[in-house]
C-alpha distance (Angstrom), angle and dihedral (degrees) to the residues before:
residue distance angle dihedral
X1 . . .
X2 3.65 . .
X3 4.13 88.1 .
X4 4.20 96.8 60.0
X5 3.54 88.0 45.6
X6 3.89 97.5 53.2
X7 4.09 84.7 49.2
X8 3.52 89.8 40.9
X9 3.83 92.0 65.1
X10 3.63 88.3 32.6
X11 3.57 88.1 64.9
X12 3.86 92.9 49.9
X13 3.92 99.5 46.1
X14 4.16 84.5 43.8
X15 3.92 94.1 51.9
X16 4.04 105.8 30.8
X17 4.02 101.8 21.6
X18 4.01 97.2 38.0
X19 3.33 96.4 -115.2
X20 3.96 108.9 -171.8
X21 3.64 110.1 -95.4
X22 4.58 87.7 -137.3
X23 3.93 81.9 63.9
X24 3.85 95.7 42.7
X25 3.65 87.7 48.0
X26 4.21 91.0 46.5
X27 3.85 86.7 55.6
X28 3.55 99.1 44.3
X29 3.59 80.5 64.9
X30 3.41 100.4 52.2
X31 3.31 90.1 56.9
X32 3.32 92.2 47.0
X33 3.86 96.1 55.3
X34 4.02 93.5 42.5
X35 4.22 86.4 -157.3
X36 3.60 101.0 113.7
X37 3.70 136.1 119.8
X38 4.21 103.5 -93.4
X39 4.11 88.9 -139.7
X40 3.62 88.3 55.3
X41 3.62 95.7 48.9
X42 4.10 87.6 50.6
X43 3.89 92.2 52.3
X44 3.66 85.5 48.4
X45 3.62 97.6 57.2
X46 3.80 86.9 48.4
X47 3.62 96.0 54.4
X48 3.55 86.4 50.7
X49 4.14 104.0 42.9
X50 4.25 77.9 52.6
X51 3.81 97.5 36.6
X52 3.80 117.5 139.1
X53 3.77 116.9 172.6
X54 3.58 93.6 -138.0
X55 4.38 97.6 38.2
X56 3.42 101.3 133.2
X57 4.03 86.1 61.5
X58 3.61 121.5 101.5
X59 3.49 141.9 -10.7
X60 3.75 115.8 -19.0
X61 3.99 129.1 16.2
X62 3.82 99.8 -118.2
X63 3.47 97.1 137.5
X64 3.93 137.5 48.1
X65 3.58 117.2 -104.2
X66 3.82 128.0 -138.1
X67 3.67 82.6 -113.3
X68 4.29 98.1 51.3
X69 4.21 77.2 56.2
X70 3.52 96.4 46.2
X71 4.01 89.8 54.5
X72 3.95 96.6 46.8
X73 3.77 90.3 45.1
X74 4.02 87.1 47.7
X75 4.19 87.9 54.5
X76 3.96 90.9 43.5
X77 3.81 92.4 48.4
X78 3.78 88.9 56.4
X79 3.83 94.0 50.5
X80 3.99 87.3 50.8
């Protein structure tokens, strides 16, 4: 289900790409809740399969930002 994946690679940004643990916690309950808009859970798990803490660094936007998950979180807690 689309809810164990997003924690799934929640879990993985959190523990190996320091991840902060306020968004970990904000996802958690998302998937928690299962209320939120599918699309924005997909975008989500993008951000986080391409997150790098420091993304918005340097030439080139190949990776999510803590900031690009920060503002899809942000539109999926209002939904919930």
């Amino acid at each position: 289900m689309i809810y164990e994946k997003l924690l799934k690679v929640a879990l993985k940004a959190s523990n190996e790409q320091d991840l902060p643990d306020t968004l970990f916690a904000s996802i958690r309950f998302i998937c928690e809740n299962k209320n939120s808009d599918i699309e924005l859970i997909h975008e989500l798990i993008d951000h986080l399969e391409n997150y790098e803490p420091f993304g918005d660094v340097g030439c080139g936007n190949l990776f999510s930002s803590t900031k690009d998950v920060e503002q899809c979180v942000a539109k999926l807690l209002k939904i919930a």
